[in-house]
py3Dmol code that shows the C-alpha trace and the ligand (Angstrom):
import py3Dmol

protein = """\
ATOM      1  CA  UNK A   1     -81.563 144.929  33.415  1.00  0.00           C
ATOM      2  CA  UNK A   2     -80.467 141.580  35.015  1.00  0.00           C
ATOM      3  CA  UNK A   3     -82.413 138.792  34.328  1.00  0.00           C
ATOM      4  CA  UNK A   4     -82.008 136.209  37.327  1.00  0.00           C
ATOM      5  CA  UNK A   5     -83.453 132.592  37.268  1.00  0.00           C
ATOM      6  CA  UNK A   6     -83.949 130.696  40.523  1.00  0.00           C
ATOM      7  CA  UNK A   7     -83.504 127.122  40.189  1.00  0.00           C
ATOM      8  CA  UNK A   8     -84.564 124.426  42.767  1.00  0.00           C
ATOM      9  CA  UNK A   9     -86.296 120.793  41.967  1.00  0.00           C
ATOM     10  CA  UNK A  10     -90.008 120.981  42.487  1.00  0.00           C
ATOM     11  CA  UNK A  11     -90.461 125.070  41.861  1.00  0.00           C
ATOM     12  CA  UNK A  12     -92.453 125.034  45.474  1.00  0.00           C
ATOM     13  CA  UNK A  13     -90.169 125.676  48.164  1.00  0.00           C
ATOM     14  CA  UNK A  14     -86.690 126.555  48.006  1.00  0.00           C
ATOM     15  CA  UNK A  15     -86.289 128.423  44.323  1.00  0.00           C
ATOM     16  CA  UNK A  16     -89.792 130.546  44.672  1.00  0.00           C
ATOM     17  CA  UNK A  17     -89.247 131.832  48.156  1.00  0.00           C
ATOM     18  CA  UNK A  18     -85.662 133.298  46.873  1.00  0.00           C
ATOM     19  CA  UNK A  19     -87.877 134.796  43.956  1.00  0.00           C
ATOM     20  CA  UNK A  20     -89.896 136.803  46.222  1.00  0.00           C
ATOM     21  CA  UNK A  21     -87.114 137.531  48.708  1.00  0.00           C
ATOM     22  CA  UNK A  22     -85.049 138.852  45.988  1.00  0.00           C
ATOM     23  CA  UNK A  23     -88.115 141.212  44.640  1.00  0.00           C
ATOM     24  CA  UNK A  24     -88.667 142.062  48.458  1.00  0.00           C
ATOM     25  CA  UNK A  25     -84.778 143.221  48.965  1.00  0.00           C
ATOM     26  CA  UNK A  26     -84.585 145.215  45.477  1.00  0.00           C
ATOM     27  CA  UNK A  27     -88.005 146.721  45.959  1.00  0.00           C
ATOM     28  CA  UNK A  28     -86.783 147.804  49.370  1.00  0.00           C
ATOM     29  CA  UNK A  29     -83.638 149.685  48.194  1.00  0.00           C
ATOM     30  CA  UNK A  30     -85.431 151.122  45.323  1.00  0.00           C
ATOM     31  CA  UNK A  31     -83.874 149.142  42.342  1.00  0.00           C
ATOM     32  CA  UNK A  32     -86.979 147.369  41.032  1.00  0.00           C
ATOM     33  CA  UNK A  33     -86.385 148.345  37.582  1.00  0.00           C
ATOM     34  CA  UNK A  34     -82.960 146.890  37.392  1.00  0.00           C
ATOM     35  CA  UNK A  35     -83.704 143.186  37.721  1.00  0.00           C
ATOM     36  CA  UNK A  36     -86.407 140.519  36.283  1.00  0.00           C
ATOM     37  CA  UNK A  37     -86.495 138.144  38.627  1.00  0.00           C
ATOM     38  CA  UNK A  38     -88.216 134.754  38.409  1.00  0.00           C
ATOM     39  CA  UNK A  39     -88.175 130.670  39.403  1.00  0.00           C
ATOM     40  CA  UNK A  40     -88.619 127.210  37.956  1.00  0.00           C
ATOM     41  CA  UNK A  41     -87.974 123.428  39.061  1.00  0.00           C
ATOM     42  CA  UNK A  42     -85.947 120.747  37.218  1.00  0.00           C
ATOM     43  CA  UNK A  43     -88.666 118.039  37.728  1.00  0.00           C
ATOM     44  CA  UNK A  44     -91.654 119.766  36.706  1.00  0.00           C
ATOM     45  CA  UNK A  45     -94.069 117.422  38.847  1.00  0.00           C
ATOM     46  CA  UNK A  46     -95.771 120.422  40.475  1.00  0.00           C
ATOM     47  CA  UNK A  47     -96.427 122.712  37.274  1.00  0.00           C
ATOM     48  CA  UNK A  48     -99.062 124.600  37.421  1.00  0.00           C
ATOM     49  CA  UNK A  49     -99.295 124.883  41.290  1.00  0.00           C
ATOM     50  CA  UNK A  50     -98.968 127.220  43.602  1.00  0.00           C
ATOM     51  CA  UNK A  51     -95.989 127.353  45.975  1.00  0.00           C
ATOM     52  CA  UNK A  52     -96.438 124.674  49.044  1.00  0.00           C
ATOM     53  CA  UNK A  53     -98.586 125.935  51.662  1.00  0.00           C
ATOM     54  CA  UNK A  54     -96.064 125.887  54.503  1.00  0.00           C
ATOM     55  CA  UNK A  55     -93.584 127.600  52.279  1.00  0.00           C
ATOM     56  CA  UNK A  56     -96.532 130.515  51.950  1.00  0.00           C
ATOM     57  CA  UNK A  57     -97.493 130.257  55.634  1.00  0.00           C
ATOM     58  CA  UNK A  58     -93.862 130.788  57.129  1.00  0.00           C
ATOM     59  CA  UNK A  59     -93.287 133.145  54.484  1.00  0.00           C
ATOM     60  CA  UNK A  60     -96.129 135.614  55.538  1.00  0.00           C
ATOM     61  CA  UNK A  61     -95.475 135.645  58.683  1.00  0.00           C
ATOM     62  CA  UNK A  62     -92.108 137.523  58.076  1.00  0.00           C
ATOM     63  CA  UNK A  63     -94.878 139.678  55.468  1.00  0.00           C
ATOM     64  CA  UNK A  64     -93.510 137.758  52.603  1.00  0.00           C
ATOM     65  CA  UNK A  65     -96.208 137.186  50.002  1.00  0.00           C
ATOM     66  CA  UNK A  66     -95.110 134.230  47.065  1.00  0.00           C
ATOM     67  CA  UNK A  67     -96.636 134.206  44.866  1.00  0.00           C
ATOM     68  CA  UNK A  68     -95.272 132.563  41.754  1.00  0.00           C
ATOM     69  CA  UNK A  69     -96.738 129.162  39.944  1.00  0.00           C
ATOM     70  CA  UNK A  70     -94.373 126.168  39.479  1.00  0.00           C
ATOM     71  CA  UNK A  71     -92.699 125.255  36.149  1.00  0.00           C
ATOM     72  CA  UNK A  72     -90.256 123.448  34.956  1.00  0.00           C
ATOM     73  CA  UNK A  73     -87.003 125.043  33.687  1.00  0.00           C
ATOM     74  CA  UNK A  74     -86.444 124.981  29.866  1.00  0.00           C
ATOM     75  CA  UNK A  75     -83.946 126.018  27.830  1.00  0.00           C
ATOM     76  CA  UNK A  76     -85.197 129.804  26.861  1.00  0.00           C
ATOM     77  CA  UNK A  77     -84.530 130.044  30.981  1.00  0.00           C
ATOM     78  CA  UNK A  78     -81.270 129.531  30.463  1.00  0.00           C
ATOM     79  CA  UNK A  79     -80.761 131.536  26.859  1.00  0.00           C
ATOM     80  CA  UNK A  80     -82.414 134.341  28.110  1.00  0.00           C
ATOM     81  CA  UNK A  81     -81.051 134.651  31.385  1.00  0.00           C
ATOM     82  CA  UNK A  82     -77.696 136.392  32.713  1.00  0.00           C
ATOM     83  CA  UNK A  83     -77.852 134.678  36.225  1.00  0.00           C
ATOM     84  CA  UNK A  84     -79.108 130.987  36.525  1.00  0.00           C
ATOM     85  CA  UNK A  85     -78.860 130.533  40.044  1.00  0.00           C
ATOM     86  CA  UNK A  86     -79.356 126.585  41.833  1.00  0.00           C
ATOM     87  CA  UNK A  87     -80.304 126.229  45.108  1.00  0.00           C
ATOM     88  CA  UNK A  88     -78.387 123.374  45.695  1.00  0.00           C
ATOM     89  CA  UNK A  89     -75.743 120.573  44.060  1.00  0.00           C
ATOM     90  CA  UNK A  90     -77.774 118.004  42.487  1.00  0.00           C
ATOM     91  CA  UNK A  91     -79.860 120.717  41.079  1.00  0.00           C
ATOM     92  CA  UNK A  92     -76.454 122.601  39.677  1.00  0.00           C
ATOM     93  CA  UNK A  93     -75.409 119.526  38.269  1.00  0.00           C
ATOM     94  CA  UNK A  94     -78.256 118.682  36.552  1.00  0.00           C
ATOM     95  CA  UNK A  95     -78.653 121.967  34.914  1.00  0.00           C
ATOM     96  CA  UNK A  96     -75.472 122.223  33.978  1.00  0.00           C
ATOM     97  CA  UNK A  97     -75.824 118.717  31.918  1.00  0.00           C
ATOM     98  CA  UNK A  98     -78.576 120.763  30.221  1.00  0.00           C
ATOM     99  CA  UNK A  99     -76.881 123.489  28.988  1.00  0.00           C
ATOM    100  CA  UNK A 100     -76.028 123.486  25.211  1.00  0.00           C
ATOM    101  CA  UNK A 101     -72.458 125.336  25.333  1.00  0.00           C
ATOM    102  CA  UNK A 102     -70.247 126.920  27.418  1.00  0.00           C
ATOM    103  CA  UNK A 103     -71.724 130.365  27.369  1.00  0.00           C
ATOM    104  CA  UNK A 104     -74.454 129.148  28.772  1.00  0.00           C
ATOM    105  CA  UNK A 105     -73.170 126.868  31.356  1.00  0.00           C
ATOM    106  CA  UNK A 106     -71.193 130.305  32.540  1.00  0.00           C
ATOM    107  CA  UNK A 107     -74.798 131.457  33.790  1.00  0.00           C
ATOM    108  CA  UNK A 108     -74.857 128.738  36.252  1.00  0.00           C
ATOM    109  CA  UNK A 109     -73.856 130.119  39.594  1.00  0.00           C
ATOM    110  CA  UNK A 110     -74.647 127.988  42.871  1.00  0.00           C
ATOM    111  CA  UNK A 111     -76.467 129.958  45.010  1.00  0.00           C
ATOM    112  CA  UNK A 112     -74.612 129.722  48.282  1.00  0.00           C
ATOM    113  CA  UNK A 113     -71.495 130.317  46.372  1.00  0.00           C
ATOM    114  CA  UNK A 114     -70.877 133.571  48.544  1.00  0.00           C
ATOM    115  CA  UNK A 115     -71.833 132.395  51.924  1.00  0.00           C
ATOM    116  CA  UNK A 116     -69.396 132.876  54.388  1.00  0.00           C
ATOM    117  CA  UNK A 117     -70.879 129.775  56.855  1.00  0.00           C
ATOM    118  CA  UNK A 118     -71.325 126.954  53.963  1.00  0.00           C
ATOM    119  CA  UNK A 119     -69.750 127.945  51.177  1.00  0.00           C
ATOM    120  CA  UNK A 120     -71.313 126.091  47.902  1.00  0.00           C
ATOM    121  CA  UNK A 121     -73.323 123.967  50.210  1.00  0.00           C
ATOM    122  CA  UNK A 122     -77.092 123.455  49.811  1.00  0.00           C
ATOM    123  CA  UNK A 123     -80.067 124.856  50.726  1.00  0.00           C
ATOM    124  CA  UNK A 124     -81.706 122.136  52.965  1.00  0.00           C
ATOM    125  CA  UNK A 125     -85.155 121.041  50.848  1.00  0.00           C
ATOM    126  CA  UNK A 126     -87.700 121.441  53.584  1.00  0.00           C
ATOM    127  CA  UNK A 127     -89.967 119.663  51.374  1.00  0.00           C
ATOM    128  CA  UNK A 128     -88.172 116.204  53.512  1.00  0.00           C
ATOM    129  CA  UNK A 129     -87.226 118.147  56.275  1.00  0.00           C
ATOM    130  CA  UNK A 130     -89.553 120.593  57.078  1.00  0.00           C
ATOM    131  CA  UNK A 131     -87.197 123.393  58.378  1.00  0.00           C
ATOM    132  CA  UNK A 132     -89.037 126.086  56.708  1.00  0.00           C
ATOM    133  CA  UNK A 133     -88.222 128.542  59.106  1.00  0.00           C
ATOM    134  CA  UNK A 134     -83.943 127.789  58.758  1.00  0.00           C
ATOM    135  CA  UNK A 135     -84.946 127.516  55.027  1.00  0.00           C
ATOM    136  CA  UNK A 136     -86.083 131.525  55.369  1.00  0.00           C
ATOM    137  CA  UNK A 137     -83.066 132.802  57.059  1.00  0.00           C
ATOM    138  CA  UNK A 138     -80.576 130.816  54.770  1.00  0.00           C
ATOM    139  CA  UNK A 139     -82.181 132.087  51.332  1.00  0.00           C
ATOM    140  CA  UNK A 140     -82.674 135.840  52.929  1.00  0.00           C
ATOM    141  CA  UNK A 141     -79.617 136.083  54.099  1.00  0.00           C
ATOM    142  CA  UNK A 142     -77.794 134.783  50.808  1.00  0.00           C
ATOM    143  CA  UNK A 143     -80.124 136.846  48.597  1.00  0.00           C
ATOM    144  CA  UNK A 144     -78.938 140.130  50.476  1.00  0.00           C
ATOM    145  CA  UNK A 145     -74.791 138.692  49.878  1.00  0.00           C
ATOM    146  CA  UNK A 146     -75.819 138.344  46.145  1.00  0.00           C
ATOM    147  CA  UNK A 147     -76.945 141.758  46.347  1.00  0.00           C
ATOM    148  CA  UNK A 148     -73.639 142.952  47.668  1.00  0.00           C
ATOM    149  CA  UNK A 149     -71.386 140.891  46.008  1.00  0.00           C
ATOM    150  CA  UNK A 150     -72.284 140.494  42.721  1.00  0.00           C
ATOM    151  CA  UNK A 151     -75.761 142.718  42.443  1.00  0.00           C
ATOM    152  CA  UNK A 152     -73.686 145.647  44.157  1.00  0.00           C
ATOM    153  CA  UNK A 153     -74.839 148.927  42.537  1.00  0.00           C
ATOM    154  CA  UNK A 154     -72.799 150.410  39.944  1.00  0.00           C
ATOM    155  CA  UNK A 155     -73.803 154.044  39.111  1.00  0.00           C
TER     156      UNK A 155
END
"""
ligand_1 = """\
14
4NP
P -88.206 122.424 46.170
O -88.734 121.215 47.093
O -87.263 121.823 45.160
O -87.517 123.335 47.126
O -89.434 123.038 45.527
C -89.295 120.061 46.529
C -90.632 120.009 46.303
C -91.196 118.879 45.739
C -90.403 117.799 45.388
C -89.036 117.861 45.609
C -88.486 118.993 46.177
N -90.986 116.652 44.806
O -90.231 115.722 44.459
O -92.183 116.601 44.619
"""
view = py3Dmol.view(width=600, height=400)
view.addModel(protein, "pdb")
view.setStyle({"model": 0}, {"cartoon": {"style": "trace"}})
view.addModel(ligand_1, "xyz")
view.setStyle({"model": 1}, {"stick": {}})
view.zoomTo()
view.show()
Protein backbone atom coordinates (compact mmCIF):
# COMPACT_ATOMS: atom_id res chain seq x y z
CA UNK A 1 0.00 0.00 0.00
CA UNK A 2 1.28 3.59 -0.69
CA UNK A 3 0.35 6.05 1.57
CA UNK A 4 0.38 9.55 -0.33
CA UNK A 5 -0.09 12.98 1.47
CA UNK A 6 -1.13 16.04 -0.53
CA UNK A 7 0.21 19.13 0.78
CA UNK A 8 -0.95 22.71 -0.16
CA UNK A 9 -1.45 25.89 2.39
CA UNK A 10 -5.07 26.28 3.29
CA UNK A 11 -6.24 22.34 2.64
CA UNK A 12 -9.20 23.98 0.29
CA UNK A 13 -8.09 24.23 -3.11
CA UNK A 14 -5.05 23.03 -4.59
CA UNK A 15 -3.95 19.83 -2.17
CA UNK A 16 -7.78 18.37 -1.85
CA UNK A 17 -8.67 18.51 -5.49
CA UNK A 18 -5.31 16.32 -6.23
CA UNK A 19 -6.78 14.02 -3.37
CA UNK A 20 -9.81 13.26 -5.22
CA UNK A 21 -8.20 13.31 -8.67
CA UNK A 22 -5.75 10.83 -7.54
CA UNK A 23 -8.70 8.44 -5.99
CA UNK A 24 -10.60 9.21 -9.36
CA UNK A 25 -7.45 7.98 -11.66
CA UNK A 26 -6.64 4.77 -9.38
CA UNK A 27 -10.29 3.91 -9.00
CA UNK A 28 -10.49 4.14 -12.77
CA UNK A 29 -7.66 1.65 -13.56
CA UNK A 30 -8.74 -0.62 -10.88
CA UNK A 31 -5.91 -0.13 -8.24
CA UNK A 32 -7.95 1.28 -5.34
CA UNK A 33 -6.54 -1.02 -2.91
CA UNK A 34 -2.99 -0.10 -3.56
CA UNK A 35 -2.92 3.49 -2.33
CA UNK A 36 -4.34 5.63 0.81
CA UNK A 37 -4.61 8.73 -0.39
CA UNK A 38 -5.34 11.91 1.57
CA UNK A 39 -4.66 16.03 2.05
CA UNK A 40 -3.81 18.67 4.61
CA UNK A 41 -2.69 22.50 4.67
CA UNK A 42 0.38 24.03 6.38
CA UNK A 43 -1.66 26.97 7.87
CA UNK A 44 -4.49 25.28 9.31
CA UNK A 45 -6.84 28.50 9.15
CA UNK A 46 -9.62 26.55 7.39
CA UNK A 47 -9.75 23.27 9.65
CA UNK A 48 -12.65 21.85 9.89
CA UNK A 49 -14.15 23.13 6.54
CA UNK A 50 -15.12 21.87 3.65
CA UNK A 51 -13.15 22.40 0.43
CA UNK A 52 -13.91 26.09 -1.17
CA UNK A 53 -17.00 26.18 -3.04
CA UNK A 54 -15.56 27.09 -6.43
CA UNK A 55 -12.98 24.41 -6.02
CA UNK A 56 -16.26 21.90 -5.58
CA UNK A 57 -18.25 23.68 -8.32
CA UNK A 58 -15.50 23.43 -11.16
CA UNK A 59 -14.68 20.18 -9.87
CA UNK A 60 -18.20 18.61 -10.52
CA UNK A 61 -18.60 19.75 -13.50
CA UNK A 62 -15.74 17.47 -14.87
CA UNK A 63 -17.97 14.74 -12.28
CA UNK A 64 -15.37 15.24 -9.69
CA UNK A 65 -16.90 15.01 -6.23
CA UNK A 66 -14.28 16.45 -3.13
CA UNK A 67 -14.99 15.76 -0.64
CA UNK A 68 -12.37 15.90 2.08
CA UNK A 69 -12.37 18.45 5.32
CA UNK A 70 -9.35 20.77 5.82
CA UNK A 71 -6.55 20.14 8.37
CA UNK A 72 -3.51 21.09 9.07
CA UNK A 73 -0.48 18.82 8.41
CA UNK A 74 1.25 17.32 11.52
CA UNK A 75 3.95 15.33 11.99
CA UNK A 76 2.22 11.61 12.05
CA UNK A 77 1.48 12.94 8.16
CA UNK A 78 4.77 12.90 7.54
CA UNK A 79 5.90 9.60 9.80
CA UNK A 80 3.34 7.68 8.41
CA UNK A 81 3.49 8.55 4.96
CA UNK A 82 5.76 7.16 1.97
CA UNK A 83 4.91 10.12 -0.44
CA UNK A 84 4.51 13.74 1.00
CA UNK A 85 3.74 15.51 -1.98
CA UNK A 86 3.64 19.87 -2.04
CA UNK A 87 1.82 21.57 -4.39
CA UNK A 88 4.06 24.23 -4.68
CA UNK A 89 7.66 25.90 -3.34
CA UNK A 90 6.88 27.82 -0.36
CA UNK A 91 4.77 24.99 0.75
CA UNK A 92 7.91 22.39 0.05
CA UNK A 93 10.03 24.55 1.89
CA UNK A 94 8.14 24.92 4.73
CA UNK A 95 7.53 21.31 5.21
CA UNK A 96 10.70 20.40 4.73
CA UNK A 97 11.83 22.83 7.80
CA UNK A 98 9.36 20.56 9.63
CA UNK A 99 10.67 17.42 9.15
CA UNK A 100 12.65 15.86 12.10
CA UNK A 101 15.47 13.87 10.03
CA UNK A 102 16.48 13.03 6.86
CA UNK A 103 14.33 10.00 6.32
CA UNK A 104 11.66 11.93 6.55
CA UNK A 105 12.56 14.90 4.58
CA UNK A 106 13.21 12.03 1.67
CA UNK A 107 9.23 11.82 1.58
CA UNK A 108 9.04 15.28 0.37
CA UNK A 109 8.59 15.23 -3.35
CA UNK A 110 7.32 18.54 -5.18
CA UNK A 111 4.52 17.75 -6.99
CA UNK A 112 5.25 19.08 -10.44
CA UNK A 113 8.58 17.48 -10.17
CA UNK A 114 7.72 15.30 -13.36
CA UNK A 115 6.05 17.79 -15.53
CA UNK A 116 7.40 18.09 -18.74
CA UNK A 117 5.98 22.03 -19.28
CA UNK A 118 7.13 23.52 -15.68
CA UNK A 119 9.23 21.37 -14.20
CA UNK A 120 9.25 21.93 -10.16
CA UNK A 121 7.17 24.97 -10.69
CA UNK A 122 3.94 25.65 -8.75
CA UNK A 123 0.59 25.01 -8.88
CA UNK A 124 -0.99 28.54 -9.29
CA UNK A 125 -3.25 29.04 -5.80
CA UNK A 126 -6.54 29.99 -7.33
CA UNK A 127 -7.52 30.97 -3.97
CA UNK A 128 -5.74 34.80 -5.36
CA UNK A 129 -6.19 34.02 -8.74
CA UNK A 130 -9.15 32.32 -9.37
CA UNK A 131 -8.04 30.04 -12.31
CA UNK A 132 -9.83 27.10 -11.06
CA UNK A 133 -10.41 25.72 -14.26
CA UNK A 134 -6.18 25.86 -15.33
CA UNK A 135 -5.87 24.74 -11.63
CA UNK A 136 -7.95 21.31 -12.82
CA UNK A 137 -6.00 20.52 -15.85
CA UNK A 138 -2.53 21.20 -14.16
CA UNK A 139 -3.22 18.84 -11.00
CA UNK A 140 -5.05 16.08 -13.44
CA UNK A 141 -2.66 16.02 -15.68
CA UNK A 142 0.35 15.75 -13.10
CA UNK A 143 -1.57 13.22 -10.99
CA UNK A 144 -1.83 10.83 -14.15
CA UNK A 145 2.51 11.52 -14.73
CA UNK A 146 2.81 10.47 -11.00
CA UNK A 147 0.92 7.53 -11.88
CA UNK A 148 3.27 6.64 -14.66
CA UNK A 149 6.35 7.66 -13.40
CA UNK A 150 6.65 6.82 -10.09
CA UNK A 151 3.02 5.01 -9.27
CA UNK A 152 3.71 2.80 -12.50
CA UNK A 153 2.40 -0.72 -11.75
CA UNK A 154 4.74 -3.29 -10.78
CA UNK A 155 3.24 -6.85 -10.88
P1 LIG B 1 -4.91 26.23 -1.06
O1 LIG B 1 -5.40 27.75 -1.25
O2 LIG B 1 -3.58 26.29 -0.34
O3 LIG B 1 -4.78 25.71 -2.45
O4 LIG B 1 -5.98 25.54 -0.24
C1 LIG B 1 -5.47 28.64 -0.17
C2 LIG B 1 -6.62 28.73 0.55
C3 LIG B 1 -6.70 29.59 1.62
C4 LIG B 1 -5.61 30.37 1.98
C5 LIG B 1 -4.44 30.27 1.25
C6 LIG B 1 -4.37 29.40 0.18
N1 LIG B 1 -5.70 31.24 3.09
O5 LIG B 1 -4.68 31.88 3.41
O6 LIG B 1 -6.73 31.33 3.72
Amino acid sequence: MKHVVFVCLGNICRSPLAEALLKEQVNKLGRKDEFHIDSCGTNGFHNGEKADPRTRANASEHGIDVRSISRQLTLGDIMDADYVITMANDVHEHVLRFCRNEEQRQKIHKFRKFDPDAPDSDVPDPWYNDRFEDVFQIIDRNCAIWLEKEFAQTT
